[in-house]
Every structure is written in structure tokens, then in C-alpha cells.
C-alpha positions as CSV (number, residue, x, y, z in Angstrom):
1,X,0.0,0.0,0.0
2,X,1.0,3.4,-0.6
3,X,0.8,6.4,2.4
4,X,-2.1,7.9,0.0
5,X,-4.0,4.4,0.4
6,X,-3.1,4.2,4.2
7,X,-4.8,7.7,4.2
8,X,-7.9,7.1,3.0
9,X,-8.0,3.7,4.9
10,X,-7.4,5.7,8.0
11,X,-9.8,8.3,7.2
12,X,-12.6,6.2,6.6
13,X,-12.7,4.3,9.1
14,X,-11.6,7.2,12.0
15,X,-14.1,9.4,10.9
16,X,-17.3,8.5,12.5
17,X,-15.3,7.7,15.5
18,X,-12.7,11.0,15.9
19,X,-14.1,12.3,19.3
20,X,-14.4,8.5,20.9
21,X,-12.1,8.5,23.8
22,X,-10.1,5.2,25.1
23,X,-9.6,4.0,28.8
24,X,-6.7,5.9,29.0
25,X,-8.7,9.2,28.3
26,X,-7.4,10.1,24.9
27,X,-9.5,10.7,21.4
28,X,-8.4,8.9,18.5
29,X,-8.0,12.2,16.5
30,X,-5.5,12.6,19.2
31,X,-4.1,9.1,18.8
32,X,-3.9,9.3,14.9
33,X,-0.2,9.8,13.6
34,X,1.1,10.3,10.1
35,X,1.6,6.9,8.4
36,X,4.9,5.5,8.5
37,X,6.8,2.0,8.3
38,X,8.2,0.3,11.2
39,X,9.6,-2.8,11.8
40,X,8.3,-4.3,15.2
41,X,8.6,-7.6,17.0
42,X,6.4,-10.6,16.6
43,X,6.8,-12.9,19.4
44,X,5.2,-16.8,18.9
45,X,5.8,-19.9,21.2
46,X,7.0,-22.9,19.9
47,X,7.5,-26.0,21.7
48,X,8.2,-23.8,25.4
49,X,10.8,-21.3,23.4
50,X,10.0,-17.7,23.1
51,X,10.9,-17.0,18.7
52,X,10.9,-13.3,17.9
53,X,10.8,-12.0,14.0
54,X,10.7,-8.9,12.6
55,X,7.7,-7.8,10.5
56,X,7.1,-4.7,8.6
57,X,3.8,-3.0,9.2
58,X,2.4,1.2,9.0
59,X,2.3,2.9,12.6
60,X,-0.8,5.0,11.9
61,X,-1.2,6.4,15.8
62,X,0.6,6.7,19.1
63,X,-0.7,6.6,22.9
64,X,2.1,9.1,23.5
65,X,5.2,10.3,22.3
66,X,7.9,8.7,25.3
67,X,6.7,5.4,23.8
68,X,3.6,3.0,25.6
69,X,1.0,1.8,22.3
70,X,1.3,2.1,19.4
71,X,-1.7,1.1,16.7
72,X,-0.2,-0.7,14.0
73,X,-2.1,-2.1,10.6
74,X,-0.3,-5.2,8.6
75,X,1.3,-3.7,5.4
76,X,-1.7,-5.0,3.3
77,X,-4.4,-3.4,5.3
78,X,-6.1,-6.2,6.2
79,X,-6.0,-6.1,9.8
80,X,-5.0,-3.3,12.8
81,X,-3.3,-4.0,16.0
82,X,-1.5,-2.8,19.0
83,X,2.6,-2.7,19.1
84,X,4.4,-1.6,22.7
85,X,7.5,-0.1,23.2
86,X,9.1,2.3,25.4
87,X,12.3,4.8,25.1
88,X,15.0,2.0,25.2
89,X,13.9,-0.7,22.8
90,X,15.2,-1.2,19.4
91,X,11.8,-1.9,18.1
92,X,8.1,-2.0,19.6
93,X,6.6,-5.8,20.5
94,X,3.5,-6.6,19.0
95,X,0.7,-6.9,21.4
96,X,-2.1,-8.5,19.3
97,X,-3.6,-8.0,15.9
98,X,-7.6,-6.8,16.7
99,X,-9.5,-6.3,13.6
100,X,-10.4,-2.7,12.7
101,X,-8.6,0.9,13.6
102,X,-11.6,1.4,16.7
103,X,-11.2,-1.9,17.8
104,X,-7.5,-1.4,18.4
105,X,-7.5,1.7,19.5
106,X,-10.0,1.0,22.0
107,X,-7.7,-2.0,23.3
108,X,-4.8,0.1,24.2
């Protein structure tokens, strides 16, 4: 996807829900960020070991700016999430993949 077509994916799903506010007291026009690509870490569990890979996806908003969530959609589009970092990590950890930009937003 192009930052254009992150854009508009962003924009139409944000804005019937711009004023909503999250547990943590902030609106997502607040939240919202200027697309960008990141690399963040994807943590799975197999057989009791811990394997991190790095995956590619668009940071399209930000709890704040020291670090904490991040919301985070999969390079295709396809699904949003939440990444957490803080001021001393290389890259963010992804936290979970949760469907649409409300639903994620709403997680963090």
C-alpha cells in the first residue's frame, strides 16, 4: 500500500469515530499519527521457546510520544493491532492483531 491508500483507509474508518475517547482518556484524532513503516517484534511460542521475527507494518497512531501503544495495521491493510514499546527498545513488541482501527484503539 501506498501512504495515499493508508490515508484514506485511515480516514474512513476514523471518521465517524474521531471524538471517541479510550480508557486511558485520549480521542483517536489525538491518537492518529502520520503513516509511516516500522519494523516491530512478533513474538510466537514454539515447543516452550520464546521466537521473535521482525515484520514490517504502517504505525498509523501513538498513545504518546515517550513510547507505551502504538496502533499498528499489517502492510496490506487487512488487519490493525497494537505494538508496545518504550524509550530503550530497538523496536516495539506486538501486542495482538484486533481487527479494525476502533477496535485497536480502544484495546490500548
Amino acid at each position: 500500500m501506498t501512504v495515499e491508500q493508508v490515508r484514506e483507509l485511515i480516514r474512513s474508518q476514523s471518521e465517524d469515530y474521531l471524538s471517541t475517547k479510550n480508557d486511558h482518556g485520549i480521542t483517536l484524532r489525538q491518537a492518529l499519527v502520520p503513516p509511516k513503516l516500522i519494523p516491530i517484534i512478533v513474538q510466537t511460542v514454539r515447543n516452550g521457546r520464546v521466537i521473535g521475527r521482525e515484520q514490517t507494518v504502517w504505525l498509523v497512531g501513538k498513545e504518546n510520544s515517550e513510547g507505551g501503544y502504538g496502533i499498528v495495521m499489517r502492510e496490506d491493510g487487512l488487519q490493525f493491532g497494537l505494538s508496545s514499546g518504550g524509550p530503550g527498545d530497538e523496536h516495539p513488541t506486538l501486542v495482538g492483531w484486533y481487527g479494525g482501527l476502533t477496535s485497536a484503539f480502544l484495546s490500548m
